[in-house]
N, C-alpha and C positions, 0 to 999 in steps of 0.2 A: 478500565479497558486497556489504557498503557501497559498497564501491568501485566496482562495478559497477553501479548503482545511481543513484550520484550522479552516474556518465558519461550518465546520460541525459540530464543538465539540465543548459542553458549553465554557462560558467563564474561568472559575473558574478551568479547567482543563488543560487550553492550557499551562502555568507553566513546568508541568508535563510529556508533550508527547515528543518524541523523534522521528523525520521526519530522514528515511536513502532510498536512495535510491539502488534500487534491482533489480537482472531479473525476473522474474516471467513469465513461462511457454515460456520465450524465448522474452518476451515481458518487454523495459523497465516501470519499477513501483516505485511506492512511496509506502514505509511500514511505518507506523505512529503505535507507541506504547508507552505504559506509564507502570503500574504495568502489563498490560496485553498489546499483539496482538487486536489496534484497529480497523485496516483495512487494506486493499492493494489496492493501486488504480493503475491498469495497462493503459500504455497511448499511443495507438498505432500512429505512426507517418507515413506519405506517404512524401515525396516533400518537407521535412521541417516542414511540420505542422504538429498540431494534429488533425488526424479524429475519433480518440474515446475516449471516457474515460472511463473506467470500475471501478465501485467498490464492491470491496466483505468487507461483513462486517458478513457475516453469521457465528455464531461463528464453526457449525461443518467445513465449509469449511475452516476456517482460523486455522484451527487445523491440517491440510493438509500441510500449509504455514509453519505454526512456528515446524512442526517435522523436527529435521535434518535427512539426507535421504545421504547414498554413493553412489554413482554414479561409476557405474563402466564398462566395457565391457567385 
């Protein structure tokens, strides 16, 4: 899945990107970044596998992502 992954982004770039993995809206994800937030790819899973793969690369939605946010009750 990495690998598919990293085929999104030039070659020339992949050096530079930093792959961490995240929760995202509750949902395990891949956040992939370099000088900036390149995307977040959420990967819903049922039975062991995966049945979806999401990606947001929208930069106002990814601006959502990378604000840190306190959680509180």
């Amino acid at each position: 899945m990495a690998a598919v992954l990293m085929s999104l982004f030039h070659p020339e770039r992949l050096a530079d990107l930093r792959m961490q993995r995240v929760n995202c809206n509750n949902t395990p994800a891949i956040l992939i970044s370099g000088e900036r937030l390149e995307g977040v790819f959420l990967i819903e899973i049922a039975d062991g596998k995966i049945i979806n793969f999401y990606a947001i690369r929208n930069p106002d939605k990814l601006l959502a992502v990378a604000t840190l946010r306190q959680i509180s009750r």
